[in-house]
C-alpha positions as CSV (number, residue, x, y, z in Angstrom):
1,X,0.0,0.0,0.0
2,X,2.4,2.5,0.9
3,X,4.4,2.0,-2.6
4,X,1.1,2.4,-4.3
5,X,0.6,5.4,-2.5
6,X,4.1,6.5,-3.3
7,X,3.3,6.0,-7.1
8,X,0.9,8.6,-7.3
9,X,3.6,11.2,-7.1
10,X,6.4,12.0,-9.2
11,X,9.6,10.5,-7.9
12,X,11.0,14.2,-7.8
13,X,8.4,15.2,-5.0
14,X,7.8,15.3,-1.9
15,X,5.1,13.0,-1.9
16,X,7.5,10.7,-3.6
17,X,9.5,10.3,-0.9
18,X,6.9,10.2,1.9
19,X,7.2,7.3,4.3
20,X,3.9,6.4,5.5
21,X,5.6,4.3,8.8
22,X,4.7,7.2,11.8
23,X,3.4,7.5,15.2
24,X,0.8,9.8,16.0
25,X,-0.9,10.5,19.0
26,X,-3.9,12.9,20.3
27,X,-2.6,15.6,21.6
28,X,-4.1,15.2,25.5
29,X,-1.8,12.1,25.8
30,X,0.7,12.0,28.3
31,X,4.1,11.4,28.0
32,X,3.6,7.8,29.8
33,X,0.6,6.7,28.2
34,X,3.3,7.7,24.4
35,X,5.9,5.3,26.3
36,X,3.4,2.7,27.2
37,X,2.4,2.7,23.9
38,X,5.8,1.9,22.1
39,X,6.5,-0.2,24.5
40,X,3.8,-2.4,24.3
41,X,3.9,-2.2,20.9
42,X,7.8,-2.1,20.2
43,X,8.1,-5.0,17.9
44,X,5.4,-3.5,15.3
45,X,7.4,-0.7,15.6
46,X,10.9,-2.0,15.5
47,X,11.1,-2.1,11.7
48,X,10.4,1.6,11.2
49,X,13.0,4.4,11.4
50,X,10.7,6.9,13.1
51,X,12.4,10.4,14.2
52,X,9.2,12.3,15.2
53,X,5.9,11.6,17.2
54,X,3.0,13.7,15.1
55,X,0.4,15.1,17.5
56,X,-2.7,15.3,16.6
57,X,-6.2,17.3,17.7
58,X,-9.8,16.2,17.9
59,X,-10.0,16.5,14.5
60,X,-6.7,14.5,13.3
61,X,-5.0,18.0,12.3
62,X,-1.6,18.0,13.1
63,X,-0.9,20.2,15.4
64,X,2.8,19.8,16.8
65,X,5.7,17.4,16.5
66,X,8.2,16.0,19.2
67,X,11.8,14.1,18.3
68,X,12.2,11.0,19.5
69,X,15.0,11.7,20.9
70,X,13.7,13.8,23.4
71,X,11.1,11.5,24.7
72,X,12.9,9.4,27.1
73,X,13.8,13.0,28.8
74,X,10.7,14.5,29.2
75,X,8.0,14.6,32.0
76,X,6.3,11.6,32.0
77,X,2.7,13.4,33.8
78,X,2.4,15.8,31.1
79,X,0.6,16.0,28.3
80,X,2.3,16.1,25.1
81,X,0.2,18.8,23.6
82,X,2.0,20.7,26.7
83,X,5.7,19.7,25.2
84,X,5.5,19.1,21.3
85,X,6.7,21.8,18.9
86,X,3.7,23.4,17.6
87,X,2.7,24.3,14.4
88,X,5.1,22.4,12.3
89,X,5.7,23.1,9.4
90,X,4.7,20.8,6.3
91,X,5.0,20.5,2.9
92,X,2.4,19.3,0.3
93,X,3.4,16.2,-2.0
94,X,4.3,18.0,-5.1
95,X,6.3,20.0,-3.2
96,X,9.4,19.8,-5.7
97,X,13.0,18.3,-4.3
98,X,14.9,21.6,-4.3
99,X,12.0,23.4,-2.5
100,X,12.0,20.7,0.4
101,X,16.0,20.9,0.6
102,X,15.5,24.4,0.7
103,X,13.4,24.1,3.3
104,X,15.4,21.5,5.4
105,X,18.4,24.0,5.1
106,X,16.0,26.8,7.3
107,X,14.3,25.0,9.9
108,X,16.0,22.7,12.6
109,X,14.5,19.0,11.2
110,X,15.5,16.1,9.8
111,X,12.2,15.2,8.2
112,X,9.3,17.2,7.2
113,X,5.8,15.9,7.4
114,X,4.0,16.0,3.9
């Protein structure tokens, strides 16, 4: 499914080199219940090279991101909505490669959700 989906953009986009392996979790979760999660859940995950959580609202919008690697450091009582980065920025999926590494070169990420 996810090289279908990858098909229906030109190799040269953004949407051609969209992953569709993330996490993503409502925004009113806590750091705990994120850990309890991949935890329980590790070996489903273990395949994926995932450097962001996505957080989410009510309505699935995204509405903030948080590395990985800061997980393990933060809070564990607190919701993430509380710690993420908030309005990421995005891309769309015909967002062209130069315009994404252009973009990559101005914002402090590694990945950029599309």
């Amino acid at each position: 499914e996810e090289a279908r989906e990858r098909l229906e953009f030109p190799h040269d986009t953004a949407g051609g080199l969209m992953i569709s392996e993330l996490l993503v979790y409502p925004q009113h979760h806590t750091v705990e219940e994120v850990l309890a999660d991949l935890r329980d859940k590790g070996d489903d995950y273990a395949d994926h090279e995932i450097r962001y959580l996505y957080v989410v609202d009510e309505r699935d919008r995204l509405t903030g991101v948080i590395p990985m690697r800061r997980l393990p450091f933060l809070p564990r009582g607190r919701a993430i909505r509380e710690l993420m980065y908030a309005e990421p920025t995005s891309v769309g999926p015909r967002e062209s490669l130069d315009g994404l590494e252009n973009l990559l070169d101005r914002v402090d990420f590694s990945a950029i959700p599309v």
